[in-house]
N, C-alpha and C positions, 0 to 999 in steps of 0.2 A: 228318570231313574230315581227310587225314593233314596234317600240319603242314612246311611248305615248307623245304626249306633251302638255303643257301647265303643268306640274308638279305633274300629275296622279299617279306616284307610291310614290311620297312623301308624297302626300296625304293620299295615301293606307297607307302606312310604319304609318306615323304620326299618326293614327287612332290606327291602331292594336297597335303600341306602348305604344296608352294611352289606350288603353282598357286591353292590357296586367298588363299595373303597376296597375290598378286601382282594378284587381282582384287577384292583390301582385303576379303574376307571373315573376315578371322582378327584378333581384338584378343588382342596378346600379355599387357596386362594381367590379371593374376592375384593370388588372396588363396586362401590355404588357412588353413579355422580348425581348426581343432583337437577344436573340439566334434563336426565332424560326419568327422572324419579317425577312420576308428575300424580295430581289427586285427581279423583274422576270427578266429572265437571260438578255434579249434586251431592260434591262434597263443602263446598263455599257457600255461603249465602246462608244459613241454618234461619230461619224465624227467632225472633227473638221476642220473649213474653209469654214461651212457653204454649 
């Protein structure tokens, strides 16, 4: 699927977002821990020198 632009799934997101909170489906409370926050593995290691 080519990827949209001009900012079409933000849009989309942005929309369903408010229509979700506004029919109290969305609790904005949130906790991110750390143990399960993890980087993808070919995020470590970068080359160094460019």
């Amino acid at each position: 699927m080519p990827l949209a632009s001009g900012g079409t799934w933000a849009r989309i997101e942005d929309h369903l977002q408010t229509q979700a909170d506004a029919d109290g489906d969305l609790d904005w409370r949130t906790q991110v821990d750390s143990t399960i926050v993890r980087a993808h593995q070919h995020a470590a290691g970068a080359r160094k020198g460019g």
